[in-house]
N, CA, C and O atoms as a Maestro MAE file, in Angstrom:
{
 s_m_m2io_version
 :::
 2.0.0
}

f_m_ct {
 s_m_title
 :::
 protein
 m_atom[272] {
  # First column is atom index #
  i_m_mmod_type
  r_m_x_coord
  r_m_y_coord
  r_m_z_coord
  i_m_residue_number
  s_m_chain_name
  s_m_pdb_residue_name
  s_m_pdb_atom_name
  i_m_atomic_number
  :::
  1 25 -3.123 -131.229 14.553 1 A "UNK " " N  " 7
  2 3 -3.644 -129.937 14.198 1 A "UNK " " CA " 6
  3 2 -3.664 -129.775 12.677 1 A "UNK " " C  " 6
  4 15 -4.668 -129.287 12.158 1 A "UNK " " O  " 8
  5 25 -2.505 -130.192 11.846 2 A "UNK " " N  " 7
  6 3 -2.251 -129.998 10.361 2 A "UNK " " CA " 6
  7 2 -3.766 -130.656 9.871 2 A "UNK " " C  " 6
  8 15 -4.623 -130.117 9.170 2 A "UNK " " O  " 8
  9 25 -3.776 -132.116 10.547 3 A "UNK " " N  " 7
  10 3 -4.840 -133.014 10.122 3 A "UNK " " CA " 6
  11 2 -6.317 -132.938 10.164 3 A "UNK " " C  " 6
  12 15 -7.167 -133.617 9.587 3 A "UNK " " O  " 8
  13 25 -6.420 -131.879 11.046 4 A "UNK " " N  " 7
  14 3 -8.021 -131.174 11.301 4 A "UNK " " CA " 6
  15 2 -7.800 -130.228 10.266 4 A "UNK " " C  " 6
  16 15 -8.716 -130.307 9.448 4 A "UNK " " O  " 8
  17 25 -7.021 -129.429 9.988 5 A "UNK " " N  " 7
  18 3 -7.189 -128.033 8.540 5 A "UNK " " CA " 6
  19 2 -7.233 -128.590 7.770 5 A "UNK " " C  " 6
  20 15 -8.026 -128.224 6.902 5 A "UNK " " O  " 8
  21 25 -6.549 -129.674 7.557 6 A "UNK " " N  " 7
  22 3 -6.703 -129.825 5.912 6 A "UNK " " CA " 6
  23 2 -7.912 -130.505 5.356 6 A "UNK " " C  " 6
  24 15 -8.287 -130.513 4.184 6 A "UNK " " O  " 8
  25 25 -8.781 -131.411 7.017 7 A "UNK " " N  " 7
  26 3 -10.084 -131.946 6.829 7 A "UNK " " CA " 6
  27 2 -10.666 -130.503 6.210 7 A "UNK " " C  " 6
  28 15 -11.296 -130.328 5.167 7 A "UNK " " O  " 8
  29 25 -10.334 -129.753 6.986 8 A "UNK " " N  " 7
  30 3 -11.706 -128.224 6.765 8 A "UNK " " CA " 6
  31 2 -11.508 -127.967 5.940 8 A "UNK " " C  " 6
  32 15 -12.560 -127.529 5.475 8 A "UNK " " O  " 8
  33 25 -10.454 -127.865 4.952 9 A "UNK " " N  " 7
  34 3 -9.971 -127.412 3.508 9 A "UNK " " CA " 6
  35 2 -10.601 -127.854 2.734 9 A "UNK " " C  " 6
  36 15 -11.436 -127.120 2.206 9 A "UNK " " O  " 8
  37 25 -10.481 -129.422 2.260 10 A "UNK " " N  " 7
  38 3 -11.256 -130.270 1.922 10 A "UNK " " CA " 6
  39 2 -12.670 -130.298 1.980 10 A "UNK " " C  " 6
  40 15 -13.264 -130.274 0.902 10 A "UNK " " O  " 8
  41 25 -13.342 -130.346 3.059 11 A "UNK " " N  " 7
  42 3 -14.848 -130.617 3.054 11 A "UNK " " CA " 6
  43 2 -15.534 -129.322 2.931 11 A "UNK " " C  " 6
  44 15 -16.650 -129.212 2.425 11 A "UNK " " O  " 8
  45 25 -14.596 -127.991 3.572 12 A "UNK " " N  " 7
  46 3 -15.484 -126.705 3.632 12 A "UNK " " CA " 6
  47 2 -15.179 -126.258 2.016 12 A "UNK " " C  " 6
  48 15 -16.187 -125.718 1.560 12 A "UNK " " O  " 8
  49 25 -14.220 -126.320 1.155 13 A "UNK " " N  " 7
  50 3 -13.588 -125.604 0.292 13 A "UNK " " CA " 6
  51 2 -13.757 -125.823 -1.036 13 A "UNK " " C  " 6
  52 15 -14.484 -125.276 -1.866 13 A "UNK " " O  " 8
  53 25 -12.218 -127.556 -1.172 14 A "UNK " " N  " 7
  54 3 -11.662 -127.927 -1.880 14 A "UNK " " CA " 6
  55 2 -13.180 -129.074 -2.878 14 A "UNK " " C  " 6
  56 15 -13.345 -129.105 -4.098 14 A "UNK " " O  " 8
  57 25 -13.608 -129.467 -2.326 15 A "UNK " " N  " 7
  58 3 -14.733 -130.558 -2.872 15 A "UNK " " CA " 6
  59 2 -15.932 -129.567 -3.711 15 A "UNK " " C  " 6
  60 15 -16.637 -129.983 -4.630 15 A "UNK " " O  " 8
  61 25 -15.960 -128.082 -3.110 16 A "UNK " " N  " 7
  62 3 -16.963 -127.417 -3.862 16 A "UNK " " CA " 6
  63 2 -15.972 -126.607 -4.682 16 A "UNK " " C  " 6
  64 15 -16.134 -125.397 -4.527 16 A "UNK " " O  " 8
  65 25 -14.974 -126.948 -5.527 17 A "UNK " " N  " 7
  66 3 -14.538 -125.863 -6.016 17 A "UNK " " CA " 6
  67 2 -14.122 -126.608 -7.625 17 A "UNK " " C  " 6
  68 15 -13.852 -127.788 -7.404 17 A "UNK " " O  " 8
  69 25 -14.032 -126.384 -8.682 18 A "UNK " " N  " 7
  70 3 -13.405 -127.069 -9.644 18 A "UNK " " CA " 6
  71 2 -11.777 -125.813 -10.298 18 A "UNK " " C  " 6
  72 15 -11.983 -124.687 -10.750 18 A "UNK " " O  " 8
  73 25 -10.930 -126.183 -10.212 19 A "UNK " " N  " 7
  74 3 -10.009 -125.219 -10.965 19 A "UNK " " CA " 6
  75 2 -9.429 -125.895 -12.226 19 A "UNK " " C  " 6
  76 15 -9.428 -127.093 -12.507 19 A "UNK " " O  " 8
  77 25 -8.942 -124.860 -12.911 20 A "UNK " " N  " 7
  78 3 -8.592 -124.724 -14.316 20 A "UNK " " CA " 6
  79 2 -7.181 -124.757 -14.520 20 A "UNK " " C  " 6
  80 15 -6.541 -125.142 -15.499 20 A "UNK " " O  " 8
  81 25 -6.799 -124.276 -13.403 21 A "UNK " " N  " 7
  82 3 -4.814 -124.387 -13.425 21 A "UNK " " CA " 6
  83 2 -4.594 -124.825 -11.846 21 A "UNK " " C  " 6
  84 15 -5.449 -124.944 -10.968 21 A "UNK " " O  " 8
  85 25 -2.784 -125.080 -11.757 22 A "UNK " " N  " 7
  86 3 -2.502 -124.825 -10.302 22 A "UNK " " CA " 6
  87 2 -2.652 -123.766 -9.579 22 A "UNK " " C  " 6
  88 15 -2.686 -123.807 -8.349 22 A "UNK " " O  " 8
  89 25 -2.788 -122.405 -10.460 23 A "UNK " " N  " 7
  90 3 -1.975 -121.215 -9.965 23 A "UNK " " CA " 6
  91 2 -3.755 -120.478 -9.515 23 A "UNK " " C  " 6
  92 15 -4.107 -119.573 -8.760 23 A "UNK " " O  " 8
  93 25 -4.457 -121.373 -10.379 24 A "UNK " " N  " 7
  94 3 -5.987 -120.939 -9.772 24 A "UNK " " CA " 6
  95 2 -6.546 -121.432 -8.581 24 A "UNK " " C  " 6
  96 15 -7.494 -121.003 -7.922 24 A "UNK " " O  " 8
  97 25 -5.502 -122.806 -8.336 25 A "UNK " " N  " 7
  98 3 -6.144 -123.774 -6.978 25 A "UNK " " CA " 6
  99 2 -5.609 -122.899 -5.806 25 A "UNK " " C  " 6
  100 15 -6.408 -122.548 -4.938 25 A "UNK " " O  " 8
  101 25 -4.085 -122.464 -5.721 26 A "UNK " " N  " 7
  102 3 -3.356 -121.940 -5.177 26 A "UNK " " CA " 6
  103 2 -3.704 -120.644 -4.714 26 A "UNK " " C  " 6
  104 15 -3.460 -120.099 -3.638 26 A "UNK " " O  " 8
  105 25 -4.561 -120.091 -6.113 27 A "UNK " " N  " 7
  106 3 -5.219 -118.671 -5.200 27 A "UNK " " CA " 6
  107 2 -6.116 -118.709 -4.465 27 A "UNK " " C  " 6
  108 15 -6.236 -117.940 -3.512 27 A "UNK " " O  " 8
  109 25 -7.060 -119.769 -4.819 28 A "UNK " " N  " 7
  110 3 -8.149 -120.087 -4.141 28 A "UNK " " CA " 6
  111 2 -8.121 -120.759 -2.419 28 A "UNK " " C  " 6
  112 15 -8.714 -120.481 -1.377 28 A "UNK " " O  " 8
  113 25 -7.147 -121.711 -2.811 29 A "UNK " " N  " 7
  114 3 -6.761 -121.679 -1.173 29 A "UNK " " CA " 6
  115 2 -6.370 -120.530 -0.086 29 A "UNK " " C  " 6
  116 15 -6.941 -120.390 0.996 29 A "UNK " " O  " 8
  117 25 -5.160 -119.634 -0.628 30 A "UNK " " N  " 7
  118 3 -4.922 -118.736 -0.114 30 A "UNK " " CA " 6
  119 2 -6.169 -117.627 0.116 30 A "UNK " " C  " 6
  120 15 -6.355 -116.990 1.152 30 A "UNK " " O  " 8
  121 25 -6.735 -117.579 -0.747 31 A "UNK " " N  " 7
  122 3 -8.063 -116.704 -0.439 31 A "UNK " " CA " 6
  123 2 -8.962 -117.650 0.369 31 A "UNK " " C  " 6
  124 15 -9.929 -117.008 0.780 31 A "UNK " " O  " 8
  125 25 -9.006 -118.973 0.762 32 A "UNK " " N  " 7
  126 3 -9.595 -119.387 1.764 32 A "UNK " " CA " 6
  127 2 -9.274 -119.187 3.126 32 A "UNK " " C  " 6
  128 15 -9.973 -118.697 4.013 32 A "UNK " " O  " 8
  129 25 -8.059 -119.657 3.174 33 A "UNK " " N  " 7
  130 3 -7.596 -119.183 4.522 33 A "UNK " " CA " 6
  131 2 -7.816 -117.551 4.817 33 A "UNK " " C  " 6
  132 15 -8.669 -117.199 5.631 33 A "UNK " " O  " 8
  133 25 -7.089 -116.692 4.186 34 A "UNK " " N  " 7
  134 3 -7.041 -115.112 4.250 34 A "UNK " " CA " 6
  135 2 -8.644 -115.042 4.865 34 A "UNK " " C  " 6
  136 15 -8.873 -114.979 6.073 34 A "UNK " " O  " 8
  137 25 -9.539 -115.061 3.978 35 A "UNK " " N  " 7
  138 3 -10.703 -114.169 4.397 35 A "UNK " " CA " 6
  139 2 -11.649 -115.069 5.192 35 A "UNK " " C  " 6
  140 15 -12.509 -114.465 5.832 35 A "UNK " " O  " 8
  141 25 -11.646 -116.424 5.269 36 A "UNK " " N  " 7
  142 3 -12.538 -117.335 6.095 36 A "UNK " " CA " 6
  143 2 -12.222 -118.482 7.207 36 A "UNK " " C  " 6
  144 15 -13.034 -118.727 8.099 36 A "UNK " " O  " 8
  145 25 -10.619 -119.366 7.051 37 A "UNK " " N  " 7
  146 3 -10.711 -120.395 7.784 37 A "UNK " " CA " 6
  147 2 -9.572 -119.357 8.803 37 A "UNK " " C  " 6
  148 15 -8.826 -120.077 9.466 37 A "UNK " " O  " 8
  149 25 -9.375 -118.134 8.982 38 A "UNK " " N  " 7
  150 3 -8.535 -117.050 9.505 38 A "UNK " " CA " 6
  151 2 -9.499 -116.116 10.620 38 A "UNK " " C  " 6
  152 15 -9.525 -116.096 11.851 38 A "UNK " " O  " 8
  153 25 -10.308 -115.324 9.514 39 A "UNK " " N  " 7
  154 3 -10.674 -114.442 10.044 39 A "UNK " " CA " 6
  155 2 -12.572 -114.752 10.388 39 A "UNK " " C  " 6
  156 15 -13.218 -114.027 11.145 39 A "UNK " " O  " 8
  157 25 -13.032 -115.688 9.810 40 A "UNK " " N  " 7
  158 3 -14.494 -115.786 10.240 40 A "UNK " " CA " 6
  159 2 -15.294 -116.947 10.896 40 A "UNK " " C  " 6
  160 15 -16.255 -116.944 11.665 40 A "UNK " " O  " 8
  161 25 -14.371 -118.204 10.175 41 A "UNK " " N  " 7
  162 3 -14.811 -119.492 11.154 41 A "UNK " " CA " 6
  163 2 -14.697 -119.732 12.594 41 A "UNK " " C  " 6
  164 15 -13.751 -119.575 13.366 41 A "UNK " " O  " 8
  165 25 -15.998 -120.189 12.780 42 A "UNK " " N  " 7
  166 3 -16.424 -120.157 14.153 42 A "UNK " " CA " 6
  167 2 -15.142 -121.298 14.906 42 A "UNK " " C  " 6
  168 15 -15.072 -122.395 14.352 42 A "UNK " " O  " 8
  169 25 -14.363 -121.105 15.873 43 A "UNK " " N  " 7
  170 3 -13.419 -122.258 16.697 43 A "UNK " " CA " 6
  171 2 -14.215 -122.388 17.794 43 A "UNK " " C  " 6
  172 15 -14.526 -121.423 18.493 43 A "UNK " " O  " 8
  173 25 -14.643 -123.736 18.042 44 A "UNK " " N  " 7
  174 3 -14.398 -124.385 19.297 44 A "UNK " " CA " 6
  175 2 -13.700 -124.020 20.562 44 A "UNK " " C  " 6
  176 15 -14.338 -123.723 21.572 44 A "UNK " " O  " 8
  177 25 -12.424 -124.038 20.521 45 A "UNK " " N  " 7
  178 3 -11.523 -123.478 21.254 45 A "UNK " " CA " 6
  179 2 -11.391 -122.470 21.432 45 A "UNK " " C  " 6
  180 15 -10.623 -122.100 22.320 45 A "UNK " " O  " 8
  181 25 -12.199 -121.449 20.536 46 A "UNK " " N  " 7
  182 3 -11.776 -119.787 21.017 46 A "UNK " " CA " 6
  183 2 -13.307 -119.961 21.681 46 A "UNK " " C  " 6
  184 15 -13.548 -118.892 22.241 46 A "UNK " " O  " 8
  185 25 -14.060 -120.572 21.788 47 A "UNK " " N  " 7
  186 3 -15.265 -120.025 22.660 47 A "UNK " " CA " 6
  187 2 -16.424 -119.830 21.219 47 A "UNK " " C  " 6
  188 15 -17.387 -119.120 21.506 47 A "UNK " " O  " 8
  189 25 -16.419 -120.283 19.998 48 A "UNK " " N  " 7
  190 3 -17.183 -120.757 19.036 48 A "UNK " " CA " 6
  191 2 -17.055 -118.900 18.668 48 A "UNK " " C  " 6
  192 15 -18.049 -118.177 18.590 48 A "UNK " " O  " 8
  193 25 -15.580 -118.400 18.479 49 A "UNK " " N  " 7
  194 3 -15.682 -117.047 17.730 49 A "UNK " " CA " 6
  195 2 -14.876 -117.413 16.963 49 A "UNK " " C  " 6
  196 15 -14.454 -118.569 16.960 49 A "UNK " " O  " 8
  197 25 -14.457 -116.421 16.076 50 A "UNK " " N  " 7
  198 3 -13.320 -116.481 15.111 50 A "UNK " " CA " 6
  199 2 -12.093 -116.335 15.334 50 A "UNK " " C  " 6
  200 15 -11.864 -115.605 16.299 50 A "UNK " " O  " 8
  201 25 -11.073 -116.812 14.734 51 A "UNK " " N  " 7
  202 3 -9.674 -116.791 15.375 51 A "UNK " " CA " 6
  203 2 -9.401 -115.315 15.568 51 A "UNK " " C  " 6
  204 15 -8.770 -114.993 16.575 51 A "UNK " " O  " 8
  205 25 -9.885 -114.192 14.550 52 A "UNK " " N  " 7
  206 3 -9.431 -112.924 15.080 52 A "UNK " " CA " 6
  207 2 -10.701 -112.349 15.955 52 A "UNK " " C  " 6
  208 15 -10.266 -111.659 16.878 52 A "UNK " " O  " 8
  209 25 -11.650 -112.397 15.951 53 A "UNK " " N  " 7
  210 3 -12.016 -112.321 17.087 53 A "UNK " " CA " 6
  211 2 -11.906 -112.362 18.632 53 A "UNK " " C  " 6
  212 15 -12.282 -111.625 19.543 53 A "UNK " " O  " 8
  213 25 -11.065 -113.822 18.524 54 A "UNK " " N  " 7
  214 3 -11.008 -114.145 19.535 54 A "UNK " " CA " 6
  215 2 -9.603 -113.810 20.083 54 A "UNK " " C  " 6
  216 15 -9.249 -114.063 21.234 54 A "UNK " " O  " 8
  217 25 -8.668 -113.083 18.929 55 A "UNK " " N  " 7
  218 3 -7.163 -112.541 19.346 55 A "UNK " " CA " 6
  219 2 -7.417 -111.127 19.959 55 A "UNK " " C  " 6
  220 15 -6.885 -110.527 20.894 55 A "UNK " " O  " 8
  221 25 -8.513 -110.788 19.014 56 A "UNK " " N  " 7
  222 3 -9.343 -109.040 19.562 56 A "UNK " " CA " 6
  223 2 -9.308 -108.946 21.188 56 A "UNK " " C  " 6
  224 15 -8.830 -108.039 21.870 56 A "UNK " " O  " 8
  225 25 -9.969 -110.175 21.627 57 A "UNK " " N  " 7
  226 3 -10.789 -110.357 22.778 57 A "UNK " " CA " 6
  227 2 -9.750 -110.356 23.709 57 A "UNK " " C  " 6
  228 15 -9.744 -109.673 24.733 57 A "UNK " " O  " 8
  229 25 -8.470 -111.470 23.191 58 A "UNK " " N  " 7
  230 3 -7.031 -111.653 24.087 58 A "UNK " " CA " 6
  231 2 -6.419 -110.238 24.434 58 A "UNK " " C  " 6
  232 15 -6.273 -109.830 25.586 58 A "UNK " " O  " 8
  233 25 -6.026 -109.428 23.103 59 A "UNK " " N  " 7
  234 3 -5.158 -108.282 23.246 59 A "UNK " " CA " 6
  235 2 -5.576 -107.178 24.146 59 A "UNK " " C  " 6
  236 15 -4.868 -106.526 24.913 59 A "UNK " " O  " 8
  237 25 -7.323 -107.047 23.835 60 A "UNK " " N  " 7
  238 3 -7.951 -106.277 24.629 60 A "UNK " " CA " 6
  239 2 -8.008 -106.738 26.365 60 A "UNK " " C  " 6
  240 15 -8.214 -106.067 27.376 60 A "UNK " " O  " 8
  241 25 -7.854 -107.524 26.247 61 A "UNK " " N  " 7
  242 3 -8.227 -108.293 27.906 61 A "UNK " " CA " 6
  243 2 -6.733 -108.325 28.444 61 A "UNK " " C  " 6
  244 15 -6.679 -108.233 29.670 61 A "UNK " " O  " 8
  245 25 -5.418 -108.442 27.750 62 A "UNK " " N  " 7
  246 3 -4.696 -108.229 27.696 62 A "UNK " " CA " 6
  247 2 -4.152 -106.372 28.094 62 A "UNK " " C  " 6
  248 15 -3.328 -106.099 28.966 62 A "UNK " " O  " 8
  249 25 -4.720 -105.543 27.386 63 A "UNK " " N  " 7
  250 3 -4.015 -104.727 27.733 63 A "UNK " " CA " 6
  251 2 -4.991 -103.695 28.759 63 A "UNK " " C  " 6
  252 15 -4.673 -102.512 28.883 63 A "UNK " " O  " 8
  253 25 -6.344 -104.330 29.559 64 A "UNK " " N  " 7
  254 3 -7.041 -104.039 30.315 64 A "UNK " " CA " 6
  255 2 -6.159 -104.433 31.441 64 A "UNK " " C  " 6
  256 15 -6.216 -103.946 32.570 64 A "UNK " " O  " 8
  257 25 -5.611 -105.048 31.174 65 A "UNK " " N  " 7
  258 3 -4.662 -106.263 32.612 65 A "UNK " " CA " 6
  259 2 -3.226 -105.278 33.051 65 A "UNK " " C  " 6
  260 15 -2.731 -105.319 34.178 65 A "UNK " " O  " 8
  261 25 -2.684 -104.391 31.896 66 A "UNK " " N  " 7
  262 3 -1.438 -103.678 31.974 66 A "UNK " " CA " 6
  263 2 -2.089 -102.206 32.511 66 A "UNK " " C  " 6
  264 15 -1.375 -101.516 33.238 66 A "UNK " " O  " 8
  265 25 -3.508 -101.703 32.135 67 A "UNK " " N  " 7
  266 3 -3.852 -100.529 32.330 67 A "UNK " " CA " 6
  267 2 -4.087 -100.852 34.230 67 A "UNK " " C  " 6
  268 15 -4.138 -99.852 34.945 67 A "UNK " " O  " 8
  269 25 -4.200 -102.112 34.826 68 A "UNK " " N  " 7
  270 3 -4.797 -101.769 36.004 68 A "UNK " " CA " 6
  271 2 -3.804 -101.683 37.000 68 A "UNK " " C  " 6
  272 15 -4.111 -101.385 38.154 68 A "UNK " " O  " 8
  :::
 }
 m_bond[271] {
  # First column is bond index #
  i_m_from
  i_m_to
  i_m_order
  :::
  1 1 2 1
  2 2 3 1
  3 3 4 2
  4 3 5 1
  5 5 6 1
  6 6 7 1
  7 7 8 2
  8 7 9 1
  9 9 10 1
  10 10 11 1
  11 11 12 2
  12 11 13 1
  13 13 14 1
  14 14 15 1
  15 15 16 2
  16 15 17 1
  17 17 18 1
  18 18 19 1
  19 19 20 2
  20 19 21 1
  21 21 22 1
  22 22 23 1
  23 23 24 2
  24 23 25 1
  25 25 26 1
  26 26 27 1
  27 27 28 2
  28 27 29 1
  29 29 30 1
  30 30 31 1
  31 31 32 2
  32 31 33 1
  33 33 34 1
  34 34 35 1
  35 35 36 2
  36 35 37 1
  37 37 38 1
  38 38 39 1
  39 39 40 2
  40 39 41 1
  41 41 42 1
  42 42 43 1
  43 43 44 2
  44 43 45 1
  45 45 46 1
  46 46 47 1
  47 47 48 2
  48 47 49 1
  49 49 50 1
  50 50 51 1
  51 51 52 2
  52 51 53 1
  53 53 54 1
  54 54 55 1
  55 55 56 2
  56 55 57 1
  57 57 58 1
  58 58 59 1
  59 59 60 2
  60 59 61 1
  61 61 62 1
  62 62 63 1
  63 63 64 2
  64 63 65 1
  65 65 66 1
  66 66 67 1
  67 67 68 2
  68 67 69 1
  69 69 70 1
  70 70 71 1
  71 71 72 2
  72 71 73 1
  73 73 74 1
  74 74 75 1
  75 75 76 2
  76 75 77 1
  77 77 78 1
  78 78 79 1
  79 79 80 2
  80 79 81 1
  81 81 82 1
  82 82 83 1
  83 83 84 2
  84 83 85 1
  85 85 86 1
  86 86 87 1
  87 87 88 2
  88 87 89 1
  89 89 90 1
  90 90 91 1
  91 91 92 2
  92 91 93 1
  93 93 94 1
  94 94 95 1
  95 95 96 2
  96 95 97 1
  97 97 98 1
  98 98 99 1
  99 99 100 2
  100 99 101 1
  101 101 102 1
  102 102 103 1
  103 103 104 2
  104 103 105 1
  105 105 106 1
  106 106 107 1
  107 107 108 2
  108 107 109 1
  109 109 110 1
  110 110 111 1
  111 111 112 2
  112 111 113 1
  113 113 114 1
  114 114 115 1
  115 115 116 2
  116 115 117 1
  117 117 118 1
  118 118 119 1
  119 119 120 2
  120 119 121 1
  121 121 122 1
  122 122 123 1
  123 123 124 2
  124 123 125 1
  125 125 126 1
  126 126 127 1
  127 127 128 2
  128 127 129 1
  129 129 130 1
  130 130 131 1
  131 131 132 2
  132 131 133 1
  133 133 134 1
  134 134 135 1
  135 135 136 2
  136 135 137 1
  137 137 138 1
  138 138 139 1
  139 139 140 2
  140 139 141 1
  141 141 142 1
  142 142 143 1
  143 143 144 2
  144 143 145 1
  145 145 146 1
  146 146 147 1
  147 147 148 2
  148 147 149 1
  149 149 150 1
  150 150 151 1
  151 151 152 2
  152 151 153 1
  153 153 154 1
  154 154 155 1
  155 155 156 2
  156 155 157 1
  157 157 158 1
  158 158 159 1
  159 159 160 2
  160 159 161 1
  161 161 162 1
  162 162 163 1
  163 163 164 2
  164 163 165 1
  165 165 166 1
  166 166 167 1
  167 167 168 2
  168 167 169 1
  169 169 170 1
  170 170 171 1
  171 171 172 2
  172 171 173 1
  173 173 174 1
  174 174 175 1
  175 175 176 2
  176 175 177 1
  177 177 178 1
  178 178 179 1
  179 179 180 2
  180 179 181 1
  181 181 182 1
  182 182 183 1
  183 183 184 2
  184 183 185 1
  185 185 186 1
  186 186 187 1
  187 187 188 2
  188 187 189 1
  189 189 190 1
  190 190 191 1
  191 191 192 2
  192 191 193 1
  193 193 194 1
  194 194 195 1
  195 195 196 2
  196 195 197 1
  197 197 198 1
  198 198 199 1
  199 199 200 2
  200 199 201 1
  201 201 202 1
  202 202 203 1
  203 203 204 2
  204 203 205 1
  205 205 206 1
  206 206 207 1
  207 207 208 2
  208 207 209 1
  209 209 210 1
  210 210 211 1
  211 211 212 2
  212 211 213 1
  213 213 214 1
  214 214 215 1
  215 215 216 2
  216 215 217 1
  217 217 218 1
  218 218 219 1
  219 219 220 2
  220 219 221 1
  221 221 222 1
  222 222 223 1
  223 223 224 2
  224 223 225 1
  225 225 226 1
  226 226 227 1
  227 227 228 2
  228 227 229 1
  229 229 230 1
  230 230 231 1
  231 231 232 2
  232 231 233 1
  233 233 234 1
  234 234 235 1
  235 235 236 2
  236 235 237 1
  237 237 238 1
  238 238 239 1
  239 239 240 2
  240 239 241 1
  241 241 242 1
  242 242 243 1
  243 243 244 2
  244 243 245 1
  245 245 246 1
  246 246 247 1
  247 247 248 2
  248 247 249 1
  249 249 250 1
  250 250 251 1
  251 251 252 2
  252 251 253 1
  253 253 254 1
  254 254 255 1
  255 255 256 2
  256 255 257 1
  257 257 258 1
  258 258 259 1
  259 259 260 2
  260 259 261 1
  261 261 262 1
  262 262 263 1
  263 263 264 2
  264 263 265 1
  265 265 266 1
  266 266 267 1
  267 267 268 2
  268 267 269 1
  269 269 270 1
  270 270 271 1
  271 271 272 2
  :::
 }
}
């Protein structure tokens, strides 16, 4: 699992990016994950939605399951 993110880091991210310090690479990652390899990339495994999407979809289906 580590070894598939850090492919996506790399090929989606890290290869189009040039930084100037560590502390600029470091934000930039963290702002990768936070707003895109988190909340908007399409997974496979969730059914080709986004990881929060597809937690939306759990909690809700989830608490449709406690209401019945």
């Amino acid at each position: 699992m580590a070894e598939n993110f850090f492919s996506h880091l790399k090929t989606e991210f890290y290869h189009h990016h040039s930084f100037t310090s560590r502390l600029a690479a470091r934000t930039g990652v963290m702002d990768y994950i936070e707003s895109w390899y988190i909340r908007k990339r399409p997974n496979a495994r969730a059914g080709h939605r986004s990881p929060a999407a597809a937690l939306t979809a759990y909690q809700t289906r989830d608490q449709q399951t406690l209401a019945a």
